[in-house]
C-alpha positions as CSV (number, residue, x, y, z in Angstrom):
1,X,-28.6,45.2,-51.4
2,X,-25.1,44.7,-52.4
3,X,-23.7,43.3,-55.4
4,X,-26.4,40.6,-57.6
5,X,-26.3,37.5,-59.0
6,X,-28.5,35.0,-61.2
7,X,-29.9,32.0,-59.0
8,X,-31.5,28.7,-60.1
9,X,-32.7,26.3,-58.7
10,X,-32.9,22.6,-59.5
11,X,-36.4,22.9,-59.5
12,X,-36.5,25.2,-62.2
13,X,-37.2,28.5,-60.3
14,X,-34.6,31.0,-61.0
15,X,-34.4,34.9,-60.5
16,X,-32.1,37.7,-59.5
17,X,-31.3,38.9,-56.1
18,X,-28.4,40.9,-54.0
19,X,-24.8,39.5,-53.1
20,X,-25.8,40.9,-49.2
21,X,-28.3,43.2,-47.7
22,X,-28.9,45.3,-45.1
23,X,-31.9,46.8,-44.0
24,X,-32.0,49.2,-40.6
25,X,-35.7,47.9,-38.9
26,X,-36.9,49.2,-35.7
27,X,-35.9,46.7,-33.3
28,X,-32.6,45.6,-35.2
29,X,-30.5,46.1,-37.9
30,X,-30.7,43.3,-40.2
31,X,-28.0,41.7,-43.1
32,X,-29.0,38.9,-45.6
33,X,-26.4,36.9,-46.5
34,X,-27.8,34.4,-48.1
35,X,-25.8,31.2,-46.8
36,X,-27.0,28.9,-43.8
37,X,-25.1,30.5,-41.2
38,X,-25.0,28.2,-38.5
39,X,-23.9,25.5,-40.4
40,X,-21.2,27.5,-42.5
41,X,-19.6,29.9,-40.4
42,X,-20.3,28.8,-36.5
43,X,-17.0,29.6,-35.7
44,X,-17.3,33.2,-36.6
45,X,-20.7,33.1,-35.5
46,X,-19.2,32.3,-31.9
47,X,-16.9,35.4,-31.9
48,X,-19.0,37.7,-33.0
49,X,-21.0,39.4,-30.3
50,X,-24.1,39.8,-29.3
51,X,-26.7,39.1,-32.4
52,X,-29.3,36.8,-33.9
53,X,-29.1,34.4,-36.2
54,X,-31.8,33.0,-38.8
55,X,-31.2,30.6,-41.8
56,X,-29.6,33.5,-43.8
57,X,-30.2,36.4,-41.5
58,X,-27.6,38.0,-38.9
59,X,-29.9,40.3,-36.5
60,X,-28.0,43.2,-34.6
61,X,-28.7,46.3,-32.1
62,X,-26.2,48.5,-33.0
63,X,-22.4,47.7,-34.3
64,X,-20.9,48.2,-31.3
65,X,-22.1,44.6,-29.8
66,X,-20.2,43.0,-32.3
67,X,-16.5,42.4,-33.8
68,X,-16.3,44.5,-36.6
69,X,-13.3,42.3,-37.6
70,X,-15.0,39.2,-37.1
71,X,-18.5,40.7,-39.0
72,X,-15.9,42.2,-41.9
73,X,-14.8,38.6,-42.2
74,X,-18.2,36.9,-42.3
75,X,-19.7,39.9,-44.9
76,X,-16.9,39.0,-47.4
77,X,-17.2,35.2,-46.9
78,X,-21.0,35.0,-47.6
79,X,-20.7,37.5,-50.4
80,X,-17.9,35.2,-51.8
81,X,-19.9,32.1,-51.7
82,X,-22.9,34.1,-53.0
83,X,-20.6,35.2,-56.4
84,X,-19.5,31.5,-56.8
85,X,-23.1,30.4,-56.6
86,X,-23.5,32.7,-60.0
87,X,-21.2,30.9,-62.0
């Protein structure tokens, strides 16, 4: 992982976790960005390439299916948001 912040929720759970993450699996490589991406950032999501999307997972091949612009954009938007969640 990249960066950390403090989360809590209203529910009372709270911990620590990574900015964004990246983890190279077998079948893909894999980034956590901890937002709901469909919802926040379709538009990018649209221009991006070939790749998966979960809640708060972006699922990849290899970096050459995608925009590295367009990926570069959507890294330092859900990392933003992630850092403005912290405070």
């Amino acid at each position: 992982g990249f960066g950390e912040y403090h989360y809590r929720y209203e529910s009372g759970h709270e911990g620590d976790t990574f900015l964004i993450g990246f983890a190279s699996r077998k079948a893909d490589l894999t980034l956590y960005l901890g937002c709901d991406l469909a919802e926040e950032h379709a538009e990018v999501l649209a221009t991006l390439g070939k790749v998966r999307a979960g809640k708060g997972c972006l699922y990849l091949r290899r970096l050459s299916d995608v925009d590295r612009k367009q990926l570069q954009h959507l890294l330092k938007a859900a990392a933003g948001a992630n850092a403005n969640k912290a405070q």
